[in-house]
C-alpha positions in Angstrom: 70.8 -105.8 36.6 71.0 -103.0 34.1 72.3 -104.0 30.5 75.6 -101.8 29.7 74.7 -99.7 26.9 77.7 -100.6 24.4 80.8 -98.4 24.0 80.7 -96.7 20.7 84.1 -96.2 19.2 84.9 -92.9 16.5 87.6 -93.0 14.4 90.3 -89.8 13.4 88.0 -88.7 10.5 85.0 -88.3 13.0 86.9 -86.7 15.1 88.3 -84.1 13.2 84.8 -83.0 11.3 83.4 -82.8 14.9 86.7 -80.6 15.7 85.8 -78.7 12.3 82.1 -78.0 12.9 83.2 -76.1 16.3 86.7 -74.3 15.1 85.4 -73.4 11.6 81.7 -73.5 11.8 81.6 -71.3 14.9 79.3 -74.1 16.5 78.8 -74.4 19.9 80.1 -77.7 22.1 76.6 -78.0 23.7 75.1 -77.9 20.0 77.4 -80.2 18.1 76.9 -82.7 21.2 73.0 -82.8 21.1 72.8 -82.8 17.2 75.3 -85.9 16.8 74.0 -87.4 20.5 77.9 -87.2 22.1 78.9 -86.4 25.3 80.0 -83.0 26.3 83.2 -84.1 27.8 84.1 -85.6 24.8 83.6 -83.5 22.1 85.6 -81.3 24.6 88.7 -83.7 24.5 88.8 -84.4 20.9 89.2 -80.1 20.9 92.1 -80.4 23.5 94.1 -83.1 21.2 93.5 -81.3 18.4 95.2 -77.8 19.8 98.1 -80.4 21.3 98.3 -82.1 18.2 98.6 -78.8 16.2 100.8 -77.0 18.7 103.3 -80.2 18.6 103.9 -79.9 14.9 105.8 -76.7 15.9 107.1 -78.1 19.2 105.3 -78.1 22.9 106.4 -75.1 24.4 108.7 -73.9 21.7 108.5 -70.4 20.6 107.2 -69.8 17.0 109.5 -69.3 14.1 109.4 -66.1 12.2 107.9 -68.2 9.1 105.5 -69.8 11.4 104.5 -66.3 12.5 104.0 -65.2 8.9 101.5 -67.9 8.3 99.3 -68.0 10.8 99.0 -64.3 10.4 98.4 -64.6 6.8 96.0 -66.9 7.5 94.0 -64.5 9.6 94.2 -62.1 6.9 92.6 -63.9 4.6 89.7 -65.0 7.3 89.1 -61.9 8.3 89.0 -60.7 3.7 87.2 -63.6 3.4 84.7 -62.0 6.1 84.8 -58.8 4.8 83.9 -59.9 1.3 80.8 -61.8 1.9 80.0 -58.5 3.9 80.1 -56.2 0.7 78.2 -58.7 -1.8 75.4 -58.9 0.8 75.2 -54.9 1.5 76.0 -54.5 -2.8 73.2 -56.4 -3.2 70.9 -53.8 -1.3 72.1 -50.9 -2.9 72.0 -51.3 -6.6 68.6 -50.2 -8.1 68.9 -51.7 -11.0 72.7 -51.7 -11.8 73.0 -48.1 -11.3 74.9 -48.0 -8.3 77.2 -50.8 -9.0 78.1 -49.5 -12.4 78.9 -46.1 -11.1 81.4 -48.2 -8.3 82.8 -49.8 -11.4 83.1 -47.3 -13.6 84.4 -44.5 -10.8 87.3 -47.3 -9.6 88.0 -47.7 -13.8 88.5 -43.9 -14.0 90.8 -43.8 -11.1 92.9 -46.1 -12.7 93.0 -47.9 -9.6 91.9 -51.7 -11.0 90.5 -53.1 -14.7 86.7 -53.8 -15.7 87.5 -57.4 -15.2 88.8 -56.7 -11.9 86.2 -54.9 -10.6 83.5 -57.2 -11.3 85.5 -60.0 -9.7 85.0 -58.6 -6.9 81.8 -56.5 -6.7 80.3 -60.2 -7.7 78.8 -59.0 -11.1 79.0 -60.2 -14.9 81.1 -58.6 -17.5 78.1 -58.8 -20.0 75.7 -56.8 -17.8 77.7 -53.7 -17.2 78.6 -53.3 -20.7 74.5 -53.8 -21.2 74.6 -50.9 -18.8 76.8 -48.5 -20.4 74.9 -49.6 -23.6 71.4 -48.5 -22.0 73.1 -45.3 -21.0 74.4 -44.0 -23.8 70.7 -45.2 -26.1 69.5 -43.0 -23.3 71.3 -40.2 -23.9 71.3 -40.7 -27.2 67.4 -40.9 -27.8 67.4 -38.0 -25.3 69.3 -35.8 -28.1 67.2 -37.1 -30.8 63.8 -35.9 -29.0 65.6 -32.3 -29.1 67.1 -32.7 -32.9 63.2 -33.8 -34.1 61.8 -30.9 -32.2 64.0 -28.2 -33.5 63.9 -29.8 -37.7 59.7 -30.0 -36.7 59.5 -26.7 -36.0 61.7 -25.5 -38.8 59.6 -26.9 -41.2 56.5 -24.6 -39.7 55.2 -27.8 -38.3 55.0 -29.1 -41.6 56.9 -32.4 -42.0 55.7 -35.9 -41.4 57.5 -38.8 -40.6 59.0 -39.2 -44.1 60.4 -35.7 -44.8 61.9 -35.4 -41.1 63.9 -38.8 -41.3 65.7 -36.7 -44.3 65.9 -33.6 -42.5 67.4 -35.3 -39.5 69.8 -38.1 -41.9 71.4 -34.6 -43.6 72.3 -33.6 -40.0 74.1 -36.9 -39.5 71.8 -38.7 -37.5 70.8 -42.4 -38.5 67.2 -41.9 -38.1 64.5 -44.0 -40.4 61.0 -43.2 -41.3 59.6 -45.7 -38.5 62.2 -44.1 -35.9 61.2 -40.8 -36.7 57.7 -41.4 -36.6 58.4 -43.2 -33.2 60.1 -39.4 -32.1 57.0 -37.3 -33.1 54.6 -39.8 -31.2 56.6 -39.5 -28.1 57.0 -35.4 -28.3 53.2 -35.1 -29.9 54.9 -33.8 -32.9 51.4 -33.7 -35.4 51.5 -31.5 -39.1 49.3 -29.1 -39.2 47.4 -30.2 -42.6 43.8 -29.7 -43.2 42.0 -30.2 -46.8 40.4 -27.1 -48.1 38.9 -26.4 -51.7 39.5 -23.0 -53.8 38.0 -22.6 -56.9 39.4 -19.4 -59.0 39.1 -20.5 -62.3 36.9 -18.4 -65.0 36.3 -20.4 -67.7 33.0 -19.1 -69.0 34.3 -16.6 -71.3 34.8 -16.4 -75.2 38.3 -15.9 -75.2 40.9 -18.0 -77.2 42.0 -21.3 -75.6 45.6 -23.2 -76.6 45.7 -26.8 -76.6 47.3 -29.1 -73.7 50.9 -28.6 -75.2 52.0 -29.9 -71.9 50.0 -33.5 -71.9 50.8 -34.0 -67.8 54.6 -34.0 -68.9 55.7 -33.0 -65.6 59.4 -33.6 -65.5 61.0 -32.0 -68.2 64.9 -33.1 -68.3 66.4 -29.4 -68.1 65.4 -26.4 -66.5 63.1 -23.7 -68.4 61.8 -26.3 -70.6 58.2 -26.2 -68.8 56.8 -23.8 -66.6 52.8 -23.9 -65.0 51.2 -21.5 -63.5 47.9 -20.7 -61.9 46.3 -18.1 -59.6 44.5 -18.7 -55.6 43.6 -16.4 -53.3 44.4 -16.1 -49.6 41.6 -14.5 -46.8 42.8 -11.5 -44.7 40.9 -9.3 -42.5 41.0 -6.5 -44.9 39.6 -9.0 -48.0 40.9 -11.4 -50.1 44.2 -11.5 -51.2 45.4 -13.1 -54.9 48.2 -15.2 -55.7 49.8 -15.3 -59.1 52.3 -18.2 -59.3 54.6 -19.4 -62.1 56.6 -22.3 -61.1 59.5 -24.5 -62.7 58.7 -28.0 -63.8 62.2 -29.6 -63.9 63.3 -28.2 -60.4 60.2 -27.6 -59.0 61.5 -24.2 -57.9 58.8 -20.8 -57.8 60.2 -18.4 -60.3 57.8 -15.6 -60.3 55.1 -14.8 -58.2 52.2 -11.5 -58.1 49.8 -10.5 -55.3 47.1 -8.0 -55.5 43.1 -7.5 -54.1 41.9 -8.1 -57.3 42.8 -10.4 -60.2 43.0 -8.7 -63.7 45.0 -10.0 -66.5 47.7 -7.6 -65.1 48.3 -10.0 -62.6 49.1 -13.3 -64.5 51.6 -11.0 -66.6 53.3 -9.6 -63.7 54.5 -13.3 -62.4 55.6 -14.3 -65.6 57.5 -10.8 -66.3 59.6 -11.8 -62.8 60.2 -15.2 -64.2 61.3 -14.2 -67.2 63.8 -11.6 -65.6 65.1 -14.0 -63.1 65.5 -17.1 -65.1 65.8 -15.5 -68.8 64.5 -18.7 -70.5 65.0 -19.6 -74.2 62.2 -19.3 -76.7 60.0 -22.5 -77.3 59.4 -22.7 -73.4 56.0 -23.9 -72.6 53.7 -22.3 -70.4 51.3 -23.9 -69.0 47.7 -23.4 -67.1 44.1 -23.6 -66.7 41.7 -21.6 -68.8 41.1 -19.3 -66.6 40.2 -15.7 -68.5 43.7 -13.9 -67.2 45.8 -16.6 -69.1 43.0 -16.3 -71.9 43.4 -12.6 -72.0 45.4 -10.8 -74.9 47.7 -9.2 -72.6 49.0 -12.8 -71.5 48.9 -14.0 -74.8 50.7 -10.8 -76.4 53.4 -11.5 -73.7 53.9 -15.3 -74.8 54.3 -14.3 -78.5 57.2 -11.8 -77.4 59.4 -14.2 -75.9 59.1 -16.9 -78.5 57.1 -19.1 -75.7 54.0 -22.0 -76.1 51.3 -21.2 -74.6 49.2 -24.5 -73.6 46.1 -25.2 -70.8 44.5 -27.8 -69.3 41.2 -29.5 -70.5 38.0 -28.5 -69.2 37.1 -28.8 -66.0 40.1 -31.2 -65.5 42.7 -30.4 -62.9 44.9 -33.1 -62.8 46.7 -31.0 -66.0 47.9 -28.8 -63.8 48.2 -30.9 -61.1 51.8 -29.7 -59.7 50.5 -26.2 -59.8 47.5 -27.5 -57.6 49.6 -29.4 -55.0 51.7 -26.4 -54.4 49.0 -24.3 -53.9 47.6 -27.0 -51.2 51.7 -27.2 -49.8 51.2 -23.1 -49.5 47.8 -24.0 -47.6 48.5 -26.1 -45.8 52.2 -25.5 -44.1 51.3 -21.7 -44.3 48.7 -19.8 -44.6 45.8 -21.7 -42.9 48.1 -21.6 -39.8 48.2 -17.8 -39.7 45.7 -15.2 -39.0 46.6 -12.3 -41.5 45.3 -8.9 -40.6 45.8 -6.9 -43.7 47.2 -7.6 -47.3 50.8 -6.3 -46.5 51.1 -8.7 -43.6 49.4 -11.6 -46.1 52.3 -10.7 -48.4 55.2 -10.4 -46.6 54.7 -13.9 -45.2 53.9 -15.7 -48.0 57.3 -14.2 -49.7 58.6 -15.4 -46.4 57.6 -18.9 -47.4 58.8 -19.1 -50.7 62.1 -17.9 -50.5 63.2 -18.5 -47.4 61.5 -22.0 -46.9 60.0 -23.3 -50.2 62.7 -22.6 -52.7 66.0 -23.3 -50.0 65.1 -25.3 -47.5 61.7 -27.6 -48.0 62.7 -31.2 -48.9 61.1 -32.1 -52.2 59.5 -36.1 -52.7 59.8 -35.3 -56.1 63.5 -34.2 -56.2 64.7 -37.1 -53.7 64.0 -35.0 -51.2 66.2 -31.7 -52.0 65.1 -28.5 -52.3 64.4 -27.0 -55.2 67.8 -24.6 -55.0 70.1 -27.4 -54.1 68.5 -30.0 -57.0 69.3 -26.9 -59.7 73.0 -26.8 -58.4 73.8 -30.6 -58.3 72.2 -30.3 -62.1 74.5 -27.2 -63.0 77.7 -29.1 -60.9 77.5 -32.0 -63.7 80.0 -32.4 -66.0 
């Protein structure tokens, strides 16, 4: 005879998880049965107790109350959100390329006014922290978007002149919190490059008899009040039509150009005629020093007749040495470099009009100065004249 296999016996708590796997889990009667080894039949019975058991709480065969109405269809509601939310936070997750869409969700419901930051992120299943990250990344965006343009226009204003130093400044008096390492950063990016290139001019004739005045000036290059020390010195400038010469007389204290003479040739005249337009523009007191090299023009009577008029000291560098005159020297190389070797002058009138062009309307007024804390030369003389 066959042995009886022995009656297995499940308690309530079985029961009901068995109940739960098919009502809640959405588990079918034929797959609960095989994966737990129970009988069809059964698993089918427990089901029918469990609707009695629940429809006899309220009453077998008794209508449902009003309240009992409200529940069960609230409870359905909230199924049927909680349905519809895993729904969004899967297709969400799809269709945000890096935060962008989300945020845009966010911040368009925000704008609306039709729920809070908090809110939203509750239930677009995101963090607080990484849509303010967001907005953050935006607005550096936009931000380094309007410095590229702000770096491009103060470059350019400059005649491509400035480095990485002198545009910080230029962009910091615009308001802009830009640094030397930022700025340099900002002409990498938009291949922002001065246009410098070393050249060396020699216009100095020394080889002459002439009378030559000691170094008065001793490399004394910052005098503490204006028209205390002026340099000057003379470079010349090609054009198609010939060379073009460059008189220059320029003001220690501020480093500001105060006179200035061009002609094709350079006689004594020349010197003479940028000091005569300092000394009209600036009237300077007598014992002002005046220094250059010993060139034969400064050397010259004429020059020297003009010093002794005016009460002035005439003084010039050492032989063969320019670092005397060295301020004289460096603008000349500025003039070079930010001007002239960047232009292609056709004839002496189009030489001179530019190179005017660059001293008054750049040099003197706009260029920013290491020397002055970087100020131009106009705006250092008025902060000096503003103190009490």
């Amino acid at each position: 005879m066959t042995e009886k296999k022995p009656r297995r016996v499940f308690d309530a708590a079985f029961k009901l998880e068995v109940v739960k796997m098919v009502r809640d889990q959405g588990l079918s009667v034929g797959q609960v049965s095989k994966d737990l080894n129970l009988v069809d039949s059964a698993v089918r019975r427990w089901l029918t107790q469990f609707d009695e058991e629940l429809a006899g709480r309220c009453g077998i065969g008794k209508p449902l109350t009003a309240e009992q109405q409200r529940i069960r269809q609230l409870e359905a509601e909230n199924r049927q959100l909680k349905s519809d939310n895993e729904l969004l936070k899967k297709a969400f997750g799809l269709l945000r390329p890096g935060n962008a869409m989300m945020q845009n969700l966010v911040d368009s419901a925000v704008d609306a006014k039709k729920a809070n930051t908090a809110q939203c992120c509750r239930v677009f299943g995101v963090s607080r922290s990484g849509l303010y990250a967001a907005r953050q990344r935006q607005r550096s965006s936009k931000l380094v978007s309007t410095l590229d343009v702000q770096a491009k226009a103060a470059f350019e204003a400059s005649a491509q002149s400035y480095g990485s130093r002198r545009l910080s400044i230029a962009l910091k008096e615009q308001g802009l919190a830009v640094g030397r390492y930022k700025a340099r950063k900002l002409m990498r990016n938009n291949g922002l490059r001065a246009r410098w290139r070393r050249k060396f001019t020699h216009t100095t004739d020394s080889g002459h008899n002439l009378p030559v005045a000691a170094n008065v000036l001793d490399r004394q290059f910052t005098p503490e009040a204006p028209n205390q020390a002026w340099v000057c010195d003379i470079t010349y400038v090609r054009t198609r039509s010939g060379w073009l010469y460059l008189a220059v007389v320029l003001e220690l204290f501020s480093r500001k150009v105060v006179g200035w003479a061009m002609a094709p040739s350079m006689p004594a005249q020349l010197v003479c005629s940028a000091l005569s337009m300092a000394i009209a523009s600036r009237c300077p007191p007598a014992g002002l020093v005046v220094h250059s090299d010993r060139g034969s023009q400064y050397a010259s009577a004429e020059h020297r007749a003009l010093l002794a008029r005016y009460g002035f000291i005439g003084s010039m560098s050492r032989k063969g040495n320019c670092w005397d005159n060295a301020v004289m020297e460096r603008f000349f190389l500025n003039l070079k470099m930010e001007r002239v070797w960047q232009r292609d002058y056709a004839n002496h009138a189009e030489a001179q009009a530019d190179i005017v062009d660059y001293i008054v309307g750049f040099y003197n007024s706009v260029r920013l100065h290491s020397t002055l804390g970087y100020c131009p030369p106009n705006q250092y003389e008025q902060q000096h004249l503003a103190k009490p």
